[in-house]
N, C-alpha and C positions, 0 to 999 in steps of 0.2 A: 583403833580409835579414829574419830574424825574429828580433826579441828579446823575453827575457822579464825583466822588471824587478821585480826585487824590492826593496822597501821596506814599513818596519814603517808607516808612516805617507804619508797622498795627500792632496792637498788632497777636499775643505773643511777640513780638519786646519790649521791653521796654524802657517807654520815657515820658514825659508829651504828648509830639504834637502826641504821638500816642494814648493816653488814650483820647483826645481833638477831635482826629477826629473821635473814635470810638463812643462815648458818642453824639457826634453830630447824626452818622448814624443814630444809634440804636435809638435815640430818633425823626427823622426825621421816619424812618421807621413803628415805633411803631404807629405813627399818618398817619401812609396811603402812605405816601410819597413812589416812588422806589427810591431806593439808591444805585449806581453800585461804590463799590469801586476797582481803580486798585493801585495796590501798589507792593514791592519786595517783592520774599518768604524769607522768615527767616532761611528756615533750611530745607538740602534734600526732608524731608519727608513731608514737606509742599506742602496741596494739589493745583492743579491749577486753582479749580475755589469751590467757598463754598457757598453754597445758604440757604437761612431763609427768608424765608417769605417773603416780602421786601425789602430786602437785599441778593447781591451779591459781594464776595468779590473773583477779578480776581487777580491773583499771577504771575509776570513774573522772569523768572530767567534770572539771571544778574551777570557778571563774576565779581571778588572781585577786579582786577583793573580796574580801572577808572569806578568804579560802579554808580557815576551820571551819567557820559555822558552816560551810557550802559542803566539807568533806563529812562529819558529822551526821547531816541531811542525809545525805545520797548514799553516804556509805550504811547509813542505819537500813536503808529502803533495801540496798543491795546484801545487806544481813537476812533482812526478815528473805530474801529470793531463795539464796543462797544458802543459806545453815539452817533450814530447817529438820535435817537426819545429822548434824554435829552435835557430838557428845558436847564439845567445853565452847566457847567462846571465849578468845585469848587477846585482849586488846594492848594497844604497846602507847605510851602515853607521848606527847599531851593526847594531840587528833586524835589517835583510837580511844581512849577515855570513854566518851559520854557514847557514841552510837553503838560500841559494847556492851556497856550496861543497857542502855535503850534497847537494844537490839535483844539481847540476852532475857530480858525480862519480858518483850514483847514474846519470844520465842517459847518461856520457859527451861532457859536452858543454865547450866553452869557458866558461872564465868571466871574468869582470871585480868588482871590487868597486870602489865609489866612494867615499871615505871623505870626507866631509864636516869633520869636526873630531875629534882624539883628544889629550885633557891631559896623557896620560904624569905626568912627576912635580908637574905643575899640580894632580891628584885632593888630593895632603896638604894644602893649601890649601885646595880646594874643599867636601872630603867631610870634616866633622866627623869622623866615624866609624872610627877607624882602619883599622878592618877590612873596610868597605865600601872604603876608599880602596887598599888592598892590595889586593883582588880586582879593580875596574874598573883598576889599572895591569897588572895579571896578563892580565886580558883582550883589552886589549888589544896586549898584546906576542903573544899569541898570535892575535889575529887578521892582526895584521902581518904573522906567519909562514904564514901558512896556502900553500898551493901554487895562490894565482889564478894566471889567465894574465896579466896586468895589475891594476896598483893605477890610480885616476885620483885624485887630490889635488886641490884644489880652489882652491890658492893654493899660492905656495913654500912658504909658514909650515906647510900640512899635508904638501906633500911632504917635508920636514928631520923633521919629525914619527915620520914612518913608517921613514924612514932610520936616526934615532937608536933605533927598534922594533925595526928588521934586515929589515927589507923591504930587496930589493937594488936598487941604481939600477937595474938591465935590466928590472927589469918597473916602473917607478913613471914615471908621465907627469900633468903638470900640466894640465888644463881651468878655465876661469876661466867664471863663471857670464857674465849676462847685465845689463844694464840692464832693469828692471820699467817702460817706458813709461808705464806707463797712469797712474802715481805724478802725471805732468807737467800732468794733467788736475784744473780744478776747477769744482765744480758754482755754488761760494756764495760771495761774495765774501767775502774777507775781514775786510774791515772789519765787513759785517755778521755774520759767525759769532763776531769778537770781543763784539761787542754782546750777543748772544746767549746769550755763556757770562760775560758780566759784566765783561770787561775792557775795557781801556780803551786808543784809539788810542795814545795816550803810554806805553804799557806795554811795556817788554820784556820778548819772550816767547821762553821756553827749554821745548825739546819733548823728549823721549826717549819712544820708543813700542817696543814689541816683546814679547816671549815675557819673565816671571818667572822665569828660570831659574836656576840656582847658577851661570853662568860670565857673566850678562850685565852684573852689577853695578848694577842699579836701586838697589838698598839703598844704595851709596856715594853717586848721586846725590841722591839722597831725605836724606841728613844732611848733604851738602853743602848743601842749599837756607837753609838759616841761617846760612850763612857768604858764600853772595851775596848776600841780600841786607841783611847789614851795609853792602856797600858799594855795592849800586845799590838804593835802596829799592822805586824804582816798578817791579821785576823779578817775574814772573807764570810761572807753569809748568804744562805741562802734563802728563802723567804718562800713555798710553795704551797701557797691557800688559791682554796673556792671560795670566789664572793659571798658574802650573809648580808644584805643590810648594806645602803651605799653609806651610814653615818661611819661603821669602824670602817670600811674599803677606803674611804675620803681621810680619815687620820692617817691610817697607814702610809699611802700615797703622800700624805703632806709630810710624815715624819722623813718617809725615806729621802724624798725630793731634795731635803737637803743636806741628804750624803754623796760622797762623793759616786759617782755611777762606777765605778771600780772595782769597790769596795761590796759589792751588792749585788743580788741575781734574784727578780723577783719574778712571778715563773706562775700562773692562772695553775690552776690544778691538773691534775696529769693525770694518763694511766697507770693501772697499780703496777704495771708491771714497770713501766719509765719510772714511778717512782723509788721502784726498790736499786734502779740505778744511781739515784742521786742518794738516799738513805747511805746506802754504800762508800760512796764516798767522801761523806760526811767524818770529821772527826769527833765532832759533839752535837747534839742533839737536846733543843731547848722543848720543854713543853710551859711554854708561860701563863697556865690555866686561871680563872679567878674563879674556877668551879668545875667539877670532874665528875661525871655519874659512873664513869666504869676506867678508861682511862687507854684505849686502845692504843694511842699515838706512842704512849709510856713503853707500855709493852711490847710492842713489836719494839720499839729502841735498844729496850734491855735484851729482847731475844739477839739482836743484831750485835750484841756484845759493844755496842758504842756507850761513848760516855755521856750519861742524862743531869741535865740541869732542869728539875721540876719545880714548881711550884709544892709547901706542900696542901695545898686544898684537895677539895670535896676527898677523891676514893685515892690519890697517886701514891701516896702514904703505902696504902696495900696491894699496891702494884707492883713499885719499883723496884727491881734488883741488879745484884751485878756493881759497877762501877756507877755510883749517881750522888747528888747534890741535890738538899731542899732549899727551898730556900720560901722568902715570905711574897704568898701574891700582890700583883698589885702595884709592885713597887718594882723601878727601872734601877735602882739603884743594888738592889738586893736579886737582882738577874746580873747585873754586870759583874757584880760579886761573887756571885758563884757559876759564871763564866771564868774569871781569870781561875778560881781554883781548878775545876778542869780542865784547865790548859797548862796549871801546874801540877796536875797526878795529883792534888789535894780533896781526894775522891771519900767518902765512904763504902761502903761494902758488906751486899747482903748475898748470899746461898741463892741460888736460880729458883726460882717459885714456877710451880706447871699449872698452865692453863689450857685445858684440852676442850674441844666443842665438846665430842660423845659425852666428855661428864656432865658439862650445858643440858646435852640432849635428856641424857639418863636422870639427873634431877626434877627433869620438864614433867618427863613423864609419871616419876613416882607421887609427884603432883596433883598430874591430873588423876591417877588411879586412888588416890586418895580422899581428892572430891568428888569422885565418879563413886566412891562406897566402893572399891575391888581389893 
């Protein structure tokens, strides 16, 4: 088969929905498949077209305002170039969305959308802005609607999602992503990276790392940190996000600003590989989400046998195992809570759940053979 994969964003980008589509390529590729990804370049020097074997990933550039409607355009143009001998057209949501469909029906061809996370009446919450928050629920009802041959959801939490949209059960199927291996890997000991960044063996250390985004809830953990450590003094945090948006970077920044700098190690995003050094040395592990399409952060935590204090929104519910704590989003007070129970082994406990890509892959495809008529 040949597919052509549409997504606004590819790694080096960083994001789960770009580790999800990448991992899907690579492992479609790897099994014979051609796989033509088109997606934005990341960074000047990003090239415009990169070929492996099976895999081609085409790059368009795209002005930084109004960068969907600009990826949308160009990437529809570089569909109709590009996939006209592709069996399915696979678009990954929001940005891949409309130049999919577009694309796919100027083509005649099958298509698919992969919708990774949609907040439906979650946006009034989320989007200050009345008006913005009325348009992205508008949006996406109507991309729910659109006429793919298949929806694939990424968890139950985003298939109920797209249902309560009006997307119909006949086209919507569940794909659950993968376990990130390579998370399991460390370069540096522990004890000596504590050393290092000034802490101290006797110090319990609470991690949360990820994307700044309006639905991750960094901000809620960041003002809960004054309320743990009323009750475990010698409590240490580490804080390792990529900027989203200067409004939550500017929260964060102000909540932190007035802890003690001690107390605190706030740390721009890092390589996967430096990351799995600080994961490691971590002794809990916050994910303070206020919405969750698949739940990657969850997961590698649980795989790393550390102790999880999630939120339980969107998909983490059906993620989480091993030694973890729900608790309610949103709320600093109900983080700080099920903080101090993980610091007291006041854990629950679930049987280790496997997430493998090949299964990722092998559903992908019984998919596409499916809409393809084989």
């Amino acid at each position: 088969m040949k597919i052509c994969f549409v997504a606004e964003y590819y790694p080096p980008h960083i994001g789960g929905g770009e580790i999800f589509v990448q991992k899907m390529v690579e492992g479609l590729a790897r099994e014979g498949d051609e796989c033509i990804v088109i997606t934005s370049r990341t960074g000047k020097d990003s090239p415009f077209l990169e070929e492996n074997d099976n895999l081609k990933v085409i790059r368009v550039r795209i002005p930084s305002f109004l960068s969907r409607f600009w990826f949308s355009l160009f990437a529809t143009c570089k569909i109709i170039l590009w996939a006209r001998d592709c069996d399915i057209i696979h678009g990954a949501s929001y940005g891949g969305a409309i130049p999919s469909f577009l694309g796919a029906k100027l083509l005649r061809k099958k298509s698919i959308l992969m919708v990774y996370e949609f907040m439906g009446g979650l946006w009034k919450n989320l989007e200050p802005n009345w008006v913005l928050s009325q348009f992205y629920q508008t949006a996406e009802r109507v991309i729910a609607r659109l006429s793919f041959n298949k929806f694939i959801a990424i968890s139950r939490y985003t298939r109920n999602c797209l249902r309560f949209l009006g997307t119909p059960d006949s086209k919507l199927e569940i794909v659950y992503g993968g376990a990130n291996t390579e998370l399991l890997k460390t370069g540096k000991d522990p004890s000596q990276l504590r050393k290092e960044i000034g802490f101290s063996p006797e110090d319990f250390i609470y991690l949360a790392y990820g994307r700044a985004g309006i639905s991750k809830g960094i901000q809620f953990f960041a003002e809960a940190i004054p309320l743990i450590i009323e009750r475990i003094p010698h409590a240490k945090f580490i804080l390792i996000l990529t900027k989203s948006g200067n409004k939550i970077w500017d929260s964060i920044r102000d909540k932190l600003g007035k802890l003690p700098t001690s107390i605190y190690r706030l740390i721009p995003g890092v390589a996967r590989e430096e990351l799995s050094d600080f994961l490691n040395l971590a002794d809990c592990i916050v994910i303070p989400s206020l919405s969750e399409g698949f739940g990657f952060a969850a997961l590698e935590a649980c795989n790393l046998k550390k102790r999880v204090v999630a939120t339980d929104a969107g998909s983490l519910p059906e993620v989480v195992f091993g030694e973890y704590v729900l608790v309610k989003p949103g709320s600093p007070e109900a983080l700080a809570e099920g903080c101090f129970r993980a610091f007291s082994g006041d854990m629950n406990y679930r049987q280790p759940k496997e997430f493998k890509w090949e299964k990722t892959v092998h559903q992908c495809k019984l998919i596409y053979r499916e809409i393809l008529g084989q």
